[in-house]
N, C-alpha and C positions, 0 to 999 in steps of 0.2 A: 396255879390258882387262877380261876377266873376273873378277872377285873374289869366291873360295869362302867369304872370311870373312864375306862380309856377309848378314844373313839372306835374302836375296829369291836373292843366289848360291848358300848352301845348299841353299835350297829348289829352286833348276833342275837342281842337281847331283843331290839326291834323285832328282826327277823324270824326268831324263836316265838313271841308273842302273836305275828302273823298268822305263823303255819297254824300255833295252836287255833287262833280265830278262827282261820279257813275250815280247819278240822273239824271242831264242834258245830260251826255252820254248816258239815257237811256243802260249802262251796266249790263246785268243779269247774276248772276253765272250759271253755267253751273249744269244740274241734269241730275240723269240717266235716260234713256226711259222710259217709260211705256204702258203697249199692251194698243192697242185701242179696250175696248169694246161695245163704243157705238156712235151709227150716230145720234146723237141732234149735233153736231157742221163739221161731216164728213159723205162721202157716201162712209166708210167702216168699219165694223165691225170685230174684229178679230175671226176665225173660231176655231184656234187654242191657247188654253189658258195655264197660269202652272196648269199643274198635269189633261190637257185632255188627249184626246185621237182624235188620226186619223185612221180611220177606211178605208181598202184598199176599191177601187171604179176603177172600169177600165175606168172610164169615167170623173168621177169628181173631183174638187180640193180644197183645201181650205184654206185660208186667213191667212197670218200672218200679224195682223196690230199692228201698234207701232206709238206711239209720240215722239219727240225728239224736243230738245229748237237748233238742230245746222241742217243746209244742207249740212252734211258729212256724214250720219250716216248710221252704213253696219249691217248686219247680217250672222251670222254662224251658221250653224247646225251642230252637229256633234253626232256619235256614240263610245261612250269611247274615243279615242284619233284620231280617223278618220273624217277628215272633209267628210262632205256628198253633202253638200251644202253651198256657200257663195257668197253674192251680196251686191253691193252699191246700190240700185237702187235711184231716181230721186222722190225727193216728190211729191206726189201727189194736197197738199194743205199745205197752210202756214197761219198762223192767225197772223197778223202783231201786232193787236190792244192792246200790252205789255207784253203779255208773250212769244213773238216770237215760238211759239208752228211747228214745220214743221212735218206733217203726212203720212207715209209712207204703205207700203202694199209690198206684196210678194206673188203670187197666187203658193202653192205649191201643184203639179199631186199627187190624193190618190192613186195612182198606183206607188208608190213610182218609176216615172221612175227619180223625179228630186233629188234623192239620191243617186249621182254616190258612189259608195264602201260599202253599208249599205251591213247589214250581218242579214239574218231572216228568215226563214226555212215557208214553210206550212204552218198557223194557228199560226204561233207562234207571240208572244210580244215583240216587242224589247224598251227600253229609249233612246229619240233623248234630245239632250241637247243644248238650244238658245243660243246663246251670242247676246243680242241687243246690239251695241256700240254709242254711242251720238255722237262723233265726231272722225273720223280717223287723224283729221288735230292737234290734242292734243296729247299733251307729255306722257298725261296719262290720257286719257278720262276715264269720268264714265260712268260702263258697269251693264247690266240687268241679269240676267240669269233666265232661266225659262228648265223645261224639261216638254215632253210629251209622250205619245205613242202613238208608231205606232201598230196597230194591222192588221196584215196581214191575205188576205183570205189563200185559197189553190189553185189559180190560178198559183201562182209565187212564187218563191224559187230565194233569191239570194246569191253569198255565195263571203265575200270579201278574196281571198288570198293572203294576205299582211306578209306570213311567206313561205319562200322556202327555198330549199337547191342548191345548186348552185354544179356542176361538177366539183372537183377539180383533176383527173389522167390528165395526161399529153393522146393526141393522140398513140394509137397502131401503133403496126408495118405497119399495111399495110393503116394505117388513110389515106396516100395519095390517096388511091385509094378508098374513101368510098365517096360519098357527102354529107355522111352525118357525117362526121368527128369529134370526140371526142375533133381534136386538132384547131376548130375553132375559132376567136377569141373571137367570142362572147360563152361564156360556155354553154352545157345545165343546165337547172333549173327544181324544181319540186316542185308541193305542193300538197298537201293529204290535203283537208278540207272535212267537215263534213256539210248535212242539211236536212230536211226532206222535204218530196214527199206525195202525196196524187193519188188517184186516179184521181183527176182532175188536178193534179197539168202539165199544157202546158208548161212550162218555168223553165228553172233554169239557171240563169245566175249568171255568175264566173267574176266577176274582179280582173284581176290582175297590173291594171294599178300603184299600191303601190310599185310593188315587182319587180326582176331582172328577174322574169319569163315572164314579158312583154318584155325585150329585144330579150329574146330564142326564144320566140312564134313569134315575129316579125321575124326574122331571120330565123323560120323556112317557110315563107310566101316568103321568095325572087324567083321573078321569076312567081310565081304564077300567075295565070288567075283568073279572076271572076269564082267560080262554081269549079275551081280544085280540087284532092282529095289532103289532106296533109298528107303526110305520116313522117314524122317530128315532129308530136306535141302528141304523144302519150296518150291518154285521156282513163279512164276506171272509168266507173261507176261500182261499186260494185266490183266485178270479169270479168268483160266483156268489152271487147274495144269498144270504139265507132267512126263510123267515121266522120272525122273533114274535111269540105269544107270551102275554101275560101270566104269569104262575104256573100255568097248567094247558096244556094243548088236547087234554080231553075234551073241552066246549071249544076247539080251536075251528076256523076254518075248513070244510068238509074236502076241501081239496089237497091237503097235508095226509099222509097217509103216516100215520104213526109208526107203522111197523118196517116201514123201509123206509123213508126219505130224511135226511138231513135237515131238522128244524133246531132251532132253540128256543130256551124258554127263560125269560126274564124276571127274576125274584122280588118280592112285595115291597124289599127294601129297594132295588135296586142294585145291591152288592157283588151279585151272583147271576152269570150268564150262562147256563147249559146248554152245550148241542149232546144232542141224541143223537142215536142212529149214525154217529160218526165214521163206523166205517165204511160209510158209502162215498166218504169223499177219500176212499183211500186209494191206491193205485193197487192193478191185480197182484203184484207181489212186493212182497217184503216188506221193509219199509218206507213209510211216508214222510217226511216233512210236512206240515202244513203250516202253513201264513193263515193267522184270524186277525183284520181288522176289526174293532169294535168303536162306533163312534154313537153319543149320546146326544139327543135335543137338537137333532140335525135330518131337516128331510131327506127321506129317500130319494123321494123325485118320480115325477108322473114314468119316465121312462124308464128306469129301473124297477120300480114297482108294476108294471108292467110286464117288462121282462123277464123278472120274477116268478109272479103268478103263471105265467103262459109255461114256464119251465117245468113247473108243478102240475101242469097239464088243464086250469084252470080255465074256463071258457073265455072268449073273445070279450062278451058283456062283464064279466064279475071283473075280469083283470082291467079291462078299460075305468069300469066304474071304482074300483077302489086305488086306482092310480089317481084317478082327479082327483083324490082327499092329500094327495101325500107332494105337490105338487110342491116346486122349491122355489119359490122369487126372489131367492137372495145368491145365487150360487154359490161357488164352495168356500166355506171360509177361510181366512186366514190363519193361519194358524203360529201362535206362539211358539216361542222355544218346548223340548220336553222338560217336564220336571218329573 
């Protein structure tokens, strides 16, 4: 016979009276996601699984699909400790009928443009790492993890500069008179990364939206016109400067030829550095290496900018006269530890 007075009876009674609670509240514990790999209950299927692969496509994209028991539930991508990508997005479908199941989706570009900061050279493999999260509205939701790869072609090269060094001398004697002044408030910054080129390689794009050299590079933009030349942001592929225009190199300097020559182009933010035409700086075969310097709010220098322009085949007059604007009276800075 059942006996409520004895402890161990209490306790099933409690218990009993629990479950029935839970029951009638229809209350479900909460689980971790799980990818969605099949449409018998949804009209998406996940493209991206643990331990695939996403192969670059200049055109196409592909699926990350996931279950979750909650309508809160986000997702991150990341590389080593660099978020690349993260969204809450809005279920798509929800299955009421008791396992409160809510089905999600993420179409992500195989042209990795929706990886802002990924870091991946030419042909090369990098491991992107998921976090599915069930619920952001919990104290401590239960999370999925899964990783993939990205296998990139040799159209595009991206390189994340999230380590610089920052200009620690104080301004020279005659800093007042330079504009491009050592003793600014905002400092220059610099970073030297590393990625490979191919002969087909069109693009190598440089973020430094991580780093203090996004502030430099902005600062060296003030003032600036759509198409300007910047002569502030000093950029050198390999051993060779390149030159860096504002936004756009459609209104750029008439002596930059768009369709062959090795330029970049500096974004409104300052976040985002672009060279074009990158396989010009490639070697006739194979594979390249390339070394980019990128330093911000720091002159070029009459002599560089010079030799520069003359390389680009720019006349005697134009390169003399826009070397005098870029001229440096403070020489090279000092430079801080990286951070």
């Amino acid at each position: 016979m059942f006996n409520s007075n004895s402890k161990i009876g209490r306790l099933a009674l409690v218990g009993a009276v629990l479950m029935m609670v839970t029951a009638a509240a229809g209350v479900a514990f909460a689980a971790a996601p799980t990818v969605d790999t099949e449409t018998a209950d949804t009209s998406q299927e996940s493209d991206l699984t643990d331990g695939g692969t996403q192969t670059y496509n200049a055109t196409t994209s592909s699926n990350l699909s996931w279950i979750a028991d909650s309508n809160n539930s986000k997702v991150v991508v990341e590389q080593n400790s660099t978020t690349l990508f993260t969204a809450t997005p809005d279920h798509y479908d929800h299955n009421a009928s008791g396992n409160e199941d809510y089905y999600y989706n993420v179409s992500l570009a195989d042209d990795g443009s929706d990886y802002s900061g990924i870091d991946v050279g030419a042909n090369e493999n990098v491991t992107l790492n998921v976090t599915l999260i069930n619920n952001t509205e919990a104290n401590d939701p239960d999370e999925t993890n899964l990783t993939f790869t990205f296998a990139n072609g040799d159209e595009m090269a991206w390189i994340n500069a999230d380590t610089t060094k920052t200009e620690s001398s104080v301004g020279g004697i005659l800093s007042t008179l330079n504009v491009f002044s050592s003793g600014d408030s905002v400092p220059a910054a610099q970073s030297e990364e590393s990625t490979t080129i191919t002969n087909n390689t069109d693009t190598v794009e440089v973020s430094v939206a991580s780093s203090n050299l996004s502030d430099a590079l902005s600062e060296s933009t003030t003032d600036k016109s759509e198409g300007a030349l910047i002569l502030s942001a000093p950029t050198m592929a390999g051993d060779s400067y390149l030159p860096v225009v504002y936004q756009s190199a459609s209104d750029g300097p008439e002596w930059i030829d768009t369709d062959e020559d090795a330029y970049a182009v500096l974004s409104e933010d300052g976040s985002t550095l672009t060279v074009n035409n990158a396989d010009a700086l490639a070697d006739d075969s194979g594979t390249t290496e390339l070394d980019m310097t990128v330093t911000g709010n720091e002159a070029l220098g009459f002599r560089n900018t010079f030799s520069m322009l003359r390389s680009y085949d720019a006349g005697y007059g134009a390169a003399a006269s826009t070397a005098a604007t870029a001229v440096d009276l403070n020489g090279e800075p000092e430079w801080d530890e990286e951070a």
